[in-house]
Backbone atoms as SQL, in Angstrom:
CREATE TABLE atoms (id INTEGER PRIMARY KEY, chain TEXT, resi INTEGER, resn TEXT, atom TEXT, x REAL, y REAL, z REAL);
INSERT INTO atoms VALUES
  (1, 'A', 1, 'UNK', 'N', 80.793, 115.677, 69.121),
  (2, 'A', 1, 'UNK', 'CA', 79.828, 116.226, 70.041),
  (3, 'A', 1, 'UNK', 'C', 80.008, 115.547, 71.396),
  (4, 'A', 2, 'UNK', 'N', 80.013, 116.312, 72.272),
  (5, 'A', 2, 'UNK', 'CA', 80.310, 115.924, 73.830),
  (6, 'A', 2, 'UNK', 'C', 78.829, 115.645, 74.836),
  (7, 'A', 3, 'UNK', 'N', 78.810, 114.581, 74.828),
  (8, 'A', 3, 'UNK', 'CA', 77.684, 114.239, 75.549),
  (9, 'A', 3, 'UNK', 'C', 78.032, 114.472, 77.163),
  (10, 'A', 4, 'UNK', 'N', 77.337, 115.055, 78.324),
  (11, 'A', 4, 'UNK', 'CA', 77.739, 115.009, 79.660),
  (12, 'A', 4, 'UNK', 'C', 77.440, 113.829, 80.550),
  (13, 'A', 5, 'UNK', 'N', 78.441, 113.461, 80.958),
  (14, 'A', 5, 'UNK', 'CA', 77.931, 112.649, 82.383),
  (15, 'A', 5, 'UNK', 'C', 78.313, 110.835, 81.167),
  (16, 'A', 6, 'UNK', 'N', 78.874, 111.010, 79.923),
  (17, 'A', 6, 'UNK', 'CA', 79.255, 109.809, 79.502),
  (18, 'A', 6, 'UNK', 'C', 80.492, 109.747, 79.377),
  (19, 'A', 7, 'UNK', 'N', 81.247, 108.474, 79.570),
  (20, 'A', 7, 'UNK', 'CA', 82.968, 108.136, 79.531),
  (21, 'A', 7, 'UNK', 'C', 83.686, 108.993, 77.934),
  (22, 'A', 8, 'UNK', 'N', 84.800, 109.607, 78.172),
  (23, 'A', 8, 'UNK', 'CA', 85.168, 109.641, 76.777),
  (24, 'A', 8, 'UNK', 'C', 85.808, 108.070, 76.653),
  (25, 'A', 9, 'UNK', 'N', 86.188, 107.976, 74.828),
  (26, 'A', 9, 'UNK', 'CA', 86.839, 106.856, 74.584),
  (27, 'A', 9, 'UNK', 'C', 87.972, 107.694, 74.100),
  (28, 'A', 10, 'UNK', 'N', 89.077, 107.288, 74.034),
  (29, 'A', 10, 'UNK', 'CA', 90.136, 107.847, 72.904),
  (30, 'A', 10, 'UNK', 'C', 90.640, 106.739, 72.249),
  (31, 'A', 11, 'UNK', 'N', 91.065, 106.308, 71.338),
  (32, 'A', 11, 'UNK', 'CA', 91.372, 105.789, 69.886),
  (33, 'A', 11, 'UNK', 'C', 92.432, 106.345, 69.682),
  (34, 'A', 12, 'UNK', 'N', 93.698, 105.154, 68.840),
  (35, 'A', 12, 'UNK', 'CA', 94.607, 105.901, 68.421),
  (36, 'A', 12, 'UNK', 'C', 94.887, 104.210, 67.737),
  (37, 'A', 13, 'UNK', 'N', 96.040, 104.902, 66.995),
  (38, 'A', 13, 'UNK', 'CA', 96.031, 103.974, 65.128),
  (39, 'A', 13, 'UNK', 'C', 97.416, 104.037, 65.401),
  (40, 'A', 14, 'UNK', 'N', 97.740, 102.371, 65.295),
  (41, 'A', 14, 'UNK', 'CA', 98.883, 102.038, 65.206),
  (42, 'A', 14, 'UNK', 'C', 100.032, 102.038, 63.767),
  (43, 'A', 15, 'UNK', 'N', 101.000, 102.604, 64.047),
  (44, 'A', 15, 'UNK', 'CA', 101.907, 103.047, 62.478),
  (45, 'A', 15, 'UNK', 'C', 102.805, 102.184, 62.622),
  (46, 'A', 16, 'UNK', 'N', 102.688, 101.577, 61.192),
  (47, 'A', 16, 'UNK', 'CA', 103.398, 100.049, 61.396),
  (48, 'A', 16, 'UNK', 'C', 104.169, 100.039, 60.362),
  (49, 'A', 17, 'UNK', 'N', 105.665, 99.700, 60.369),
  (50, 'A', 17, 'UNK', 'CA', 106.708, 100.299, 59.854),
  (51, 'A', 17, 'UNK', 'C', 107.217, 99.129, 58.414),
  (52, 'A', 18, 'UNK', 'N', 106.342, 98.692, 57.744),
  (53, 'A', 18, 'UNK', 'CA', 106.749, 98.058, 56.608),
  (54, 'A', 18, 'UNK', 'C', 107.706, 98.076, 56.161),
  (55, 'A', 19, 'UNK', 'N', 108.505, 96.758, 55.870),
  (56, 'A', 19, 'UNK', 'CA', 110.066, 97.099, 55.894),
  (57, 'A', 19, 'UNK', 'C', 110.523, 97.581, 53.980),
  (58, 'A', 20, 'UNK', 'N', 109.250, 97.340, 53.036),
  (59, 'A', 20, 'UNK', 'CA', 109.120, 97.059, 52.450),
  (60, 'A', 20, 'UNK', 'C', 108.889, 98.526, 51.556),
  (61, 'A', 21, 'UNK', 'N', 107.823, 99.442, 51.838),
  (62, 'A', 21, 'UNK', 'CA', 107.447, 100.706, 51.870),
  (63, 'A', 21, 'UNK', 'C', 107.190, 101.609, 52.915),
  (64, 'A', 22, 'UNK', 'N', 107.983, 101.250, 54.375),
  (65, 'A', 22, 'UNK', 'CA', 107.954, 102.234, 54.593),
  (66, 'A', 22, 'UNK', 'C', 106.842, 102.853, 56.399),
  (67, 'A', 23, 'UNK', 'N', 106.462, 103.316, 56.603),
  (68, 'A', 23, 'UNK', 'CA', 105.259, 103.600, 58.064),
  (69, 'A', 23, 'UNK', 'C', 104.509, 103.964, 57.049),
  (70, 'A', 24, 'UNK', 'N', 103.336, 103.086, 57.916),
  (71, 'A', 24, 'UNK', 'CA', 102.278, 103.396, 57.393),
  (72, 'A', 24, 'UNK', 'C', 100.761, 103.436, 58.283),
  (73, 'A', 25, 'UNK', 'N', 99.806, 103.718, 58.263),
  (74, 'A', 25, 'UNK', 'CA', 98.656, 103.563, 59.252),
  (75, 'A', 25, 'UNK', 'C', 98.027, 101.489, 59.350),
  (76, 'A', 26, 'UNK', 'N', 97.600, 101.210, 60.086),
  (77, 'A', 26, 'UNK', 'CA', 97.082, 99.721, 60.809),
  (78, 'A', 26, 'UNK', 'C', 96.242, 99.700, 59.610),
  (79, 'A', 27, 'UNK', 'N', 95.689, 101.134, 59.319),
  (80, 'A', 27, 'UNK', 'CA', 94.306, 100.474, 58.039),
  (81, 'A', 27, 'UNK', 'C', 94.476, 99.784, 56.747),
  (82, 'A', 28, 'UNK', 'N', 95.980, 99.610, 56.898),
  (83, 'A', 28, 'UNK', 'CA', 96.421, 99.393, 55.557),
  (84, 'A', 28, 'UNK', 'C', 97.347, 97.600, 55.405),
  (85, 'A', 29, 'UNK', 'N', 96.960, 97.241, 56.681),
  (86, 'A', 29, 'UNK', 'CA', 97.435, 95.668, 57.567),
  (87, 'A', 29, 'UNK', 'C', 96.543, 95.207, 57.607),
  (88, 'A', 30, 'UNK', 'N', 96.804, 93.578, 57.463),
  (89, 'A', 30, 'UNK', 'CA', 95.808, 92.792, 57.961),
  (90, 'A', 30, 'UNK', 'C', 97.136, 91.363, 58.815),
  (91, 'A', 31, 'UNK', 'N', 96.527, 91.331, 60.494),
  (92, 'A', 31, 'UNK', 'CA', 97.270, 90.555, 61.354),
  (93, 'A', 31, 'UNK', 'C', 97.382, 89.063, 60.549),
  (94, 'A', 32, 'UNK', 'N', 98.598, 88.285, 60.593),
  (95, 'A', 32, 'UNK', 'CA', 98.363, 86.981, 60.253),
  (96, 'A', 32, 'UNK', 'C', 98.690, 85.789, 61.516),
  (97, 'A', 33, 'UNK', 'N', 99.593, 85.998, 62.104),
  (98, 'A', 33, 'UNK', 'CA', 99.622, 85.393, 63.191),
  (99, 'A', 33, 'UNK', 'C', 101.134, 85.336, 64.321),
  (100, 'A', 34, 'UNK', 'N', 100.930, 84.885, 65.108),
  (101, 'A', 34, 'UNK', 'CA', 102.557, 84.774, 65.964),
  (102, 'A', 34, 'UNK', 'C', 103.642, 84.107, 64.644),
  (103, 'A', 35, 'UNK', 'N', 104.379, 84.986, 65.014),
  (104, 'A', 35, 'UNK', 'CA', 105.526, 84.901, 63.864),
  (105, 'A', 35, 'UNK', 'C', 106.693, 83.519, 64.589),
  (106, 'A', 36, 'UNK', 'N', 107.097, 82.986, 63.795),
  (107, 'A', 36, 'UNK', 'CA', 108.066, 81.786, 64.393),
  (108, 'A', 36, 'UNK', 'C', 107.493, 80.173, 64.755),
  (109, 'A', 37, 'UNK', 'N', 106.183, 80.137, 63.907),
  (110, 'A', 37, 'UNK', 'CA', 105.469, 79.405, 64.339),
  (111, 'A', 37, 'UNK', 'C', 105.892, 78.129, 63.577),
  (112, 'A', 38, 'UNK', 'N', 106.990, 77.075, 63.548),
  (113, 'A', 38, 'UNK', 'CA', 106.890, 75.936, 62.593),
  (114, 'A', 38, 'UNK', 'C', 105.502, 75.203, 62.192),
  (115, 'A', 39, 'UNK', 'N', 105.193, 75.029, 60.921),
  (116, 'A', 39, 'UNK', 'CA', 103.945, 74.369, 59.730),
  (117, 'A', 39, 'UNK', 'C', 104.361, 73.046, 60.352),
  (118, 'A', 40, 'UNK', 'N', 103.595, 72.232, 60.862),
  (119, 'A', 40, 'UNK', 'CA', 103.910, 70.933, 60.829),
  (120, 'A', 40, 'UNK', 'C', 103.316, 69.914, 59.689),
  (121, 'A', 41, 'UNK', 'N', 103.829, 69.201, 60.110),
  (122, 'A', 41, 'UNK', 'CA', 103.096, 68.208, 58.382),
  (123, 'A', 41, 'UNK', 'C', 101.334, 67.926, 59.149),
  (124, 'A', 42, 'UNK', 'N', 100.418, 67.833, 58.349),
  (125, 'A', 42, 'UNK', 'CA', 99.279, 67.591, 59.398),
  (126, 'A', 42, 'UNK', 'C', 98.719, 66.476, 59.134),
  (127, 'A', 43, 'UNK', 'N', 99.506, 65.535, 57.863),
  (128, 'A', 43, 'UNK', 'CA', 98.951, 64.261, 58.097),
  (129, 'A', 43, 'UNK', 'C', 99.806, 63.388, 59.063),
  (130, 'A', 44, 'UNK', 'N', 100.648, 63.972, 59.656),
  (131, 'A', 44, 'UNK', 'CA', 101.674, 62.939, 61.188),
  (132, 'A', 44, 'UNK', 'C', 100.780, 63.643, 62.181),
  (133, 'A', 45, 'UNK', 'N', 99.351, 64.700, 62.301),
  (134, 'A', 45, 'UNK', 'CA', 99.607, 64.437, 63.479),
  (135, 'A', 45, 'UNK', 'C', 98.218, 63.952, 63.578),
  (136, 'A', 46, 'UNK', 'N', 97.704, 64.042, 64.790),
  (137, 'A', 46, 'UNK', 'CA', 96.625, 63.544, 65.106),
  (138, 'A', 46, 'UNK', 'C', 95.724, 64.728, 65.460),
  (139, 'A', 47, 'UNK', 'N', 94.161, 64.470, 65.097),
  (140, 'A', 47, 'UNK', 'CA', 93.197, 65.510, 65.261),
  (141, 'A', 47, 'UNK', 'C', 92.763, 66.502, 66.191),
  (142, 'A', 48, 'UNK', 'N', 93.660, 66.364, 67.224),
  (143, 'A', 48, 'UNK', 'CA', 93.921, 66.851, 68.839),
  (144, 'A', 48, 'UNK', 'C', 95.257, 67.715, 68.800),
  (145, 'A', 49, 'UNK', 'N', 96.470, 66.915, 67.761),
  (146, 'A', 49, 'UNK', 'CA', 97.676, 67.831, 67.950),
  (147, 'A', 49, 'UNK', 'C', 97.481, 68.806, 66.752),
  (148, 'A', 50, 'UNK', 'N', 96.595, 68.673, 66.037),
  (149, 'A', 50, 'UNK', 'CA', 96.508, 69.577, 64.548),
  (150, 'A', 50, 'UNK', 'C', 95.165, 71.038, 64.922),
  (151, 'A', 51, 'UNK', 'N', 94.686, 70.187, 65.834),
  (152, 'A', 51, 'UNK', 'CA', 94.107, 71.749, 66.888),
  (153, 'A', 51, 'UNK', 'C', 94.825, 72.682, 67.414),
  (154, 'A', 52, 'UNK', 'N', 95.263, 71.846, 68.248),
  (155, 'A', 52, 'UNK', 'CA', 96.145, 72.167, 69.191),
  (156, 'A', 52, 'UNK', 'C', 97.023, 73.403, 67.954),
  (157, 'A', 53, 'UNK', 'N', 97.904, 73.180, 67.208),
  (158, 'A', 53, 'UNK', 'CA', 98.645, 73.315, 66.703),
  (159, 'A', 53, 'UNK', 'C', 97.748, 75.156, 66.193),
  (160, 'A', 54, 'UNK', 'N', 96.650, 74.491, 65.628),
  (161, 'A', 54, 'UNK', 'CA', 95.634, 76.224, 64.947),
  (162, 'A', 54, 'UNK', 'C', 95.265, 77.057, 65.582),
  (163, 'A', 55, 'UNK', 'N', 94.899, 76.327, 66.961),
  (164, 'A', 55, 'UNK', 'CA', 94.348, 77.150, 68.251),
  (165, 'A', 55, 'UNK', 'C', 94.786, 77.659, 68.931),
  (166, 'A', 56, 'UNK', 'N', 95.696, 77.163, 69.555),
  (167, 'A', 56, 'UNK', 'CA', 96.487, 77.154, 70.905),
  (168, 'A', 56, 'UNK', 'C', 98.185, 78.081, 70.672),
  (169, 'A', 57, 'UNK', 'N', 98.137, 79.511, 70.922),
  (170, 'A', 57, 'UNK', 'CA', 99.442, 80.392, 71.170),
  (171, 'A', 57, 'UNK', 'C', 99.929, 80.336, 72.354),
  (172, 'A', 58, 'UNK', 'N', 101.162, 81.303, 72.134),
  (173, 'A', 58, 'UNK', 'CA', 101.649, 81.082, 73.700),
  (174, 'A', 58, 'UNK', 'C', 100.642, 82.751, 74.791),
  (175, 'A', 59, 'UNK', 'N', 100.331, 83.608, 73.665),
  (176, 'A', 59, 'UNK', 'CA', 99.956, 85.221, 74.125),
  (177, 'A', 59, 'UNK', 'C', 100.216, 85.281, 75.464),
  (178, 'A', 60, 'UNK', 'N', 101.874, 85.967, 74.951),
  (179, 'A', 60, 'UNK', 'CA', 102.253, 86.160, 76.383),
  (180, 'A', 60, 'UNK', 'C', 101.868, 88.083, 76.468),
  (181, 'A', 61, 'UNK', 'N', 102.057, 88.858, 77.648),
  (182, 'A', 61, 'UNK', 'CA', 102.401, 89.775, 78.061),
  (183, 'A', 61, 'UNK', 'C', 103.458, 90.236, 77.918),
  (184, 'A', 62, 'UNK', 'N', 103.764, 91.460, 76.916),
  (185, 'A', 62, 'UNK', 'CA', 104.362, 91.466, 76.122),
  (186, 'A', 62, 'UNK', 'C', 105.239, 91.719, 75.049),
  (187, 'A', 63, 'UNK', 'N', 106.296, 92.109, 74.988),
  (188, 'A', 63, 'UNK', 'CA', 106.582, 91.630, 73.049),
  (189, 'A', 63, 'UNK', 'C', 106.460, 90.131, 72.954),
  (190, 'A', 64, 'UNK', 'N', 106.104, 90.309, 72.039),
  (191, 'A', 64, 'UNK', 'CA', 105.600, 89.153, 70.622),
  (192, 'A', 64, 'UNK', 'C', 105.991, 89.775, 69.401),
  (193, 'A', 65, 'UNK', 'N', 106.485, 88.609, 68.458),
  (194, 'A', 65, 'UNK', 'CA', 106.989, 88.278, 67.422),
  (195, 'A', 65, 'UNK', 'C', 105.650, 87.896, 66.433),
  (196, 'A', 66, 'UNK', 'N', 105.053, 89.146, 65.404),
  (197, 'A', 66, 'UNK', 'CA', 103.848, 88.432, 64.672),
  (198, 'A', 66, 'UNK', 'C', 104.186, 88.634, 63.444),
  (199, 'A', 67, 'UNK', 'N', 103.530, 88.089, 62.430),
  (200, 'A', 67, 'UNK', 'CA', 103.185, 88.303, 60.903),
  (201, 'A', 67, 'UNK', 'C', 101.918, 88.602, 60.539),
  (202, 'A', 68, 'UNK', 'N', 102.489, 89.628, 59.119),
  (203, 'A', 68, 'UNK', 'CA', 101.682, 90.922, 59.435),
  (204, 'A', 68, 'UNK', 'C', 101.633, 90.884, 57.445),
  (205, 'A', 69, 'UNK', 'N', 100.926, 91.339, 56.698),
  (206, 'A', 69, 'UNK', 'CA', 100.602, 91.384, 55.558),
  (207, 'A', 69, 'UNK', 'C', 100.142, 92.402, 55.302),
  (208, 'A', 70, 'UNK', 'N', 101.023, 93.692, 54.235),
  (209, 'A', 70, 'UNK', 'CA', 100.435, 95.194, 53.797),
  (210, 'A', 70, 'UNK', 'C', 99.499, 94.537, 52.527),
  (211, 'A', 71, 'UNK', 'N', 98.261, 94.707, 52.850),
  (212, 'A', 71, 'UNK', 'CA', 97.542, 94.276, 51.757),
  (213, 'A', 71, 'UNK', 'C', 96.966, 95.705, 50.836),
  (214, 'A', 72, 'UNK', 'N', 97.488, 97.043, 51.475),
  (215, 'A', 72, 'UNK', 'CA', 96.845, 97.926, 51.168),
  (216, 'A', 72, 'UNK', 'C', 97.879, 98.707, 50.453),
  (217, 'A', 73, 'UNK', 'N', 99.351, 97.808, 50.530),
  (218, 'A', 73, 'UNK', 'CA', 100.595, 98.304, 49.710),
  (219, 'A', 73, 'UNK', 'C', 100.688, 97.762, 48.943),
  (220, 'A', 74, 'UNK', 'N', 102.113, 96.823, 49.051),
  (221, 'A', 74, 'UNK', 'CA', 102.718, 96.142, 48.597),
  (222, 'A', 74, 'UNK', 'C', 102.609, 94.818, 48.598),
  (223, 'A', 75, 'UNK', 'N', 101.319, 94.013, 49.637),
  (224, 'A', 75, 'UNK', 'CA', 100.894, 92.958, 49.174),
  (225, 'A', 75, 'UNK', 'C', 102.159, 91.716, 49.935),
  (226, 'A', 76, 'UNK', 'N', 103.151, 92.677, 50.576),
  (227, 'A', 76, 'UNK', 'CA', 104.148, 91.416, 51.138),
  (228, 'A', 76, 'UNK', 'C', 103.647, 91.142, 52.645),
  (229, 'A', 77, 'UNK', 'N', 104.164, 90.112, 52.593),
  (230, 'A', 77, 'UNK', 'CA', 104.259, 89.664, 54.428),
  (231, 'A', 77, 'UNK', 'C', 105.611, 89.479, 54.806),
  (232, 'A', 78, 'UNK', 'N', 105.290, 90.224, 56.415),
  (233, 'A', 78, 'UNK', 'CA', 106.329, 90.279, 57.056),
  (234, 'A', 78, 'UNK', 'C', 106.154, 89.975, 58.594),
  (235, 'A', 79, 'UNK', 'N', 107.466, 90.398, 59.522),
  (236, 'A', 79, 'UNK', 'CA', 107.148, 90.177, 60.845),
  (237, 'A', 79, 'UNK', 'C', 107.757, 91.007, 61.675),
  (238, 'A', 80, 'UNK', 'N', 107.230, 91.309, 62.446),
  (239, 'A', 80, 'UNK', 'CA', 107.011, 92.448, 63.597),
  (240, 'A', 80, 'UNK', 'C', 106.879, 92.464, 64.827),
  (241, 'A', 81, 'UNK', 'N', 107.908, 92.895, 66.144),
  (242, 'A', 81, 'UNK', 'CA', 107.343, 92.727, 66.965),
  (243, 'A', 81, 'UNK', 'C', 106.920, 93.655, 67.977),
  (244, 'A', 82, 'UNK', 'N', 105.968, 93.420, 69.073),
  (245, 'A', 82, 'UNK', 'CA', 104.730, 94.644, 69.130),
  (246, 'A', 82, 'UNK', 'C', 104.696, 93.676, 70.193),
  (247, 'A', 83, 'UNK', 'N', 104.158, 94.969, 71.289),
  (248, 'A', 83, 'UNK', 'CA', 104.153, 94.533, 72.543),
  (249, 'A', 83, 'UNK', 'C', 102.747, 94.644, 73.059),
  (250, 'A', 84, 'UNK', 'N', 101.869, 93.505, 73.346),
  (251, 'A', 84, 'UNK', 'CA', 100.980, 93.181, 73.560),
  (252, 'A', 84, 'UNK', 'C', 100.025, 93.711, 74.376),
  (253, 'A', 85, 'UNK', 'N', 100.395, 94.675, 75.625),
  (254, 'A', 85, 'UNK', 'CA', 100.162, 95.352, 76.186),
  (255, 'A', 85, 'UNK', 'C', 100.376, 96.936, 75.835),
  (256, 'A', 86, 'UNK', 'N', 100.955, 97.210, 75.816),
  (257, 'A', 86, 'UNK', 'CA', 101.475, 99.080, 74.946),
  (258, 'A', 86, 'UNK', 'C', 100.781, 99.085, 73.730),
  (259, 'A', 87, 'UNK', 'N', 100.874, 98.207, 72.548),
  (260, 'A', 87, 'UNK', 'CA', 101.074, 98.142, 71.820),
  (261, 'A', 87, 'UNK', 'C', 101.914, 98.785, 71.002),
  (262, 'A', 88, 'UNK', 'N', 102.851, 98.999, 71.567),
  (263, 'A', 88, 'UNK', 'CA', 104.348, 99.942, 70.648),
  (264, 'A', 88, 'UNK', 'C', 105.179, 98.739, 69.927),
  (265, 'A', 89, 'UNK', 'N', 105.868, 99.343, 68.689),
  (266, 'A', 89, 'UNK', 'CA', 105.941, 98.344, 67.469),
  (267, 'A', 89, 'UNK', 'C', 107.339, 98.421, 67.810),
  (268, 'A', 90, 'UNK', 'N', 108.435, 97.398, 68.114),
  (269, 'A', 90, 'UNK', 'CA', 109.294, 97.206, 67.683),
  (270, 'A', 90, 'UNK', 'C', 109.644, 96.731, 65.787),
  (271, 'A', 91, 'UNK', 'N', 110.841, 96.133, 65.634),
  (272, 'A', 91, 'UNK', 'CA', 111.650, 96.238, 64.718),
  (273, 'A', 91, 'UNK', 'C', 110.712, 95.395, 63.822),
  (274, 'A', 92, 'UNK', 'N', 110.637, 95.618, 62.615),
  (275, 'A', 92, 'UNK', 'CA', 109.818, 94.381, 61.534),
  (276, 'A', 92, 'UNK', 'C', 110.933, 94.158, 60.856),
  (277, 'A', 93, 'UNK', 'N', 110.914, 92.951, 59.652),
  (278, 'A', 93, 'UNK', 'CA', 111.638, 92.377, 59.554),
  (279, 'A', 93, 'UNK', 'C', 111.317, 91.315, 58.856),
  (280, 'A', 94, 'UNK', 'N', 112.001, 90.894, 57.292),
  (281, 'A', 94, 'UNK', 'CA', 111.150, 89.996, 56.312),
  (282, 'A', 94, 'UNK', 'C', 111.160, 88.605, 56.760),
  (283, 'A', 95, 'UNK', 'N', 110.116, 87.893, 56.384),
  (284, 'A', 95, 'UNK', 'CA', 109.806, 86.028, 56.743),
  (285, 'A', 95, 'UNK', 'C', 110.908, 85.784, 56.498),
  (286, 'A', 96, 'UNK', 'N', 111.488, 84.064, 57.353),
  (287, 'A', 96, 'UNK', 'CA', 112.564, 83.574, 56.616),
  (288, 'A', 96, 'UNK', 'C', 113.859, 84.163, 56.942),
  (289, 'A', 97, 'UNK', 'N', 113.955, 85.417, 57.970),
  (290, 'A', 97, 'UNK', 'CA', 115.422, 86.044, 57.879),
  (291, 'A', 97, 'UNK', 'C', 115.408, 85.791, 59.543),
  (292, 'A', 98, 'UNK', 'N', 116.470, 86.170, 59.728),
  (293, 'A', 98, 'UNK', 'CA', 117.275, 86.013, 61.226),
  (294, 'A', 98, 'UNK', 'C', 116.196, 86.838, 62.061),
  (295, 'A', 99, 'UNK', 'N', 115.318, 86.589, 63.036),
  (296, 'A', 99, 'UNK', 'CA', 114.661, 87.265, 64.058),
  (297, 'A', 99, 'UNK', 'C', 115.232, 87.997, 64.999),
  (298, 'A', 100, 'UNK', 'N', 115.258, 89.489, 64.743),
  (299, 'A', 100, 'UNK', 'CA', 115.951, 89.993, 65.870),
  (300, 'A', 100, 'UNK', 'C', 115.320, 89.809, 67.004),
  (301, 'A', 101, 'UNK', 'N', 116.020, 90.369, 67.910),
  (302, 'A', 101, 'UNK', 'CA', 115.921, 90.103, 69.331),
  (303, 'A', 101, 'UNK', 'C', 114.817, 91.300, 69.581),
  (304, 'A', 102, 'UNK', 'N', 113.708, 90.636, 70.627),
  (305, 'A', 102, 'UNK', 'CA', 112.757, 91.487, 71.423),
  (306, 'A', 102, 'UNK', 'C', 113.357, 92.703, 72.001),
  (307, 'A', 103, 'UNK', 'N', 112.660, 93.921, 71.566),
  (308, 'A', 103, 'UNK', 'CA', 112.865, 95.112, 72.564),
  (309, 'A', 103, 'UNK', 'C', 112.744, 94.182, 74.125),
  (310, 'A', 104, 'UNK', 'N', 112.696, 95.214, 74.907),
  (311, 'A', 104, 'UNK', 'CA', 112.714, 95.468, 76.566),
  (312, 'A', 104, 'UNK', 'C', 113.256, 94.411, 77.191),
  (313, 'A', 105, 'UNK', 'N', 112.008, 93.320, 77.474),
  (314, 'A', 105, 'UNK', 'CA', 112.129, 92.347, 78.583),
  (315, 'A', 105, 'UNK', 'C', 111.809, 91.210, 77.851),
  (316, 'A', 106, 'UNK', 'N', 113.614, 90.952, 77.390),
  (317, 'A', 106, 'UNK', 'CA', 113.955, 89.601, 76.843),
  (318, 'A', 106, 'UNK', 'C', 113.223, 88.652, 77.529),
  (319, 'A', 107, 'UNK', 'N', 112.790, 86.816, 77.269),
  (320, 'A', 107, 'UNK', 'CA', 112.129, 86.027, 78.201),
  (321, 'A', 107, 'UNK', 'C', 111.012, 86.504, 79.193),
  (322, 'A', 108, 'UNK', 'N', 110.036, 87.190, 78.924),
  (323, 'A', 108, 'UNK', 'CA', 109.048, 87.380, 79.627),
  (324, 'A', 108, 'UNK', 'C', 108.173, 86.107, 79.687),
  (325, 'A', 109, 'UNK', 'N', 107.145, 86.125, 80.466),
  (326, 'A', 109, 'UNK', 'CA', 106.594, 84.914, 80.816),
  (327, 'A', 109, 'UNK', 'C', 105.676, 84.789, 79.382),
  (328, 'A', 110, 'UNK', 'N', 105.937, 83.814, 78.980),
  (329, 'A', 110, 'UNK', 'CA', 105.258, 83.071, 78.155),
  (330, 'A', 110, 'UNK', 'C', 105.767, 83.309, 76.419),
  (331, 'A', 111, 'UNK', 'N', 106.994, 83.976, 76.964),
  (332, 'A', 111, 'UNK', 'CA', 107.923, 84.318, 76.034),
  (333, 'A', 111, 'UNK', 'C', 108.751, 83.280, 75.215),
  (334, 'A', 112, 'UNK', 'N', 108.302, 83.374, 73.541),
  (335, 'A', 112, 'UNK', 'CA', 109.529, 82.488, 72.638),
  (336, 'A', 112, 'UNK', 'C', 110.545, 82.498, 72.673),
  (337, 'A', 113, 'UNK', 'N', 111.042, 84.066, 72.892),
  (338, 'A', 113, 'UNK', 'CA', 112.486, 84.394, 72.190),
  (339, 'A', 113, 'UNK', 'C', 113.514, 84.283, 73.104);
């Protein structure tokens, strides 16, 4: 129903390409975090660098490199990268394997890869 004189919104659902089963709809993901992130041991560090460490990303502008969990499939985690701004999904790609290279604009500011 169209109300007058109020903003439309439009909505749209990101299809996220499980390397595992396949495209599928966002409703079926749950985000886990920037992908490439080394676990540090957390009894070397100190209560400031072990924040630091939970809190603190680089969220650049973007592709980014994240991990991503089909909990509504297959229950695997994987990683994906998706550009922070567009949000258009580059290549996914299982934990643990060779990270391909960022679509577009390799080294963007605040960029890992």
């Amino acid at each position: 129903m169209e109300r007058p004189g109020l903003p439309t919104k439009i909505y749209f659902m990101l299809h996220i390409p499980c390397p595992h089963c396949g495209l599928r709809n966002e409703t079926e993901f749950h985000y886990g975090a920037e992908a490439g992130v080394a676990y540090p041991d957390p009894n070397a560090l100190t209560d400031s660098e072990w924040a630091k460490y939970l809190h603190i990303r680089a969220n650049p502008k973007g592709w980014l490199a994240e991990r991503w969990v089909h909990f509504a499939g297959c229950g695997r985690w994987f990683s994906l990268w998706r550009n922070t701004i567009t949000h258009e999904i580059g290549p996914a790609y299982p934990p643990f394997t060779t990270q391909p290279k960022a679509p577009g604009n390799i080294g963007q500011e605040g960029s890992r890869a």
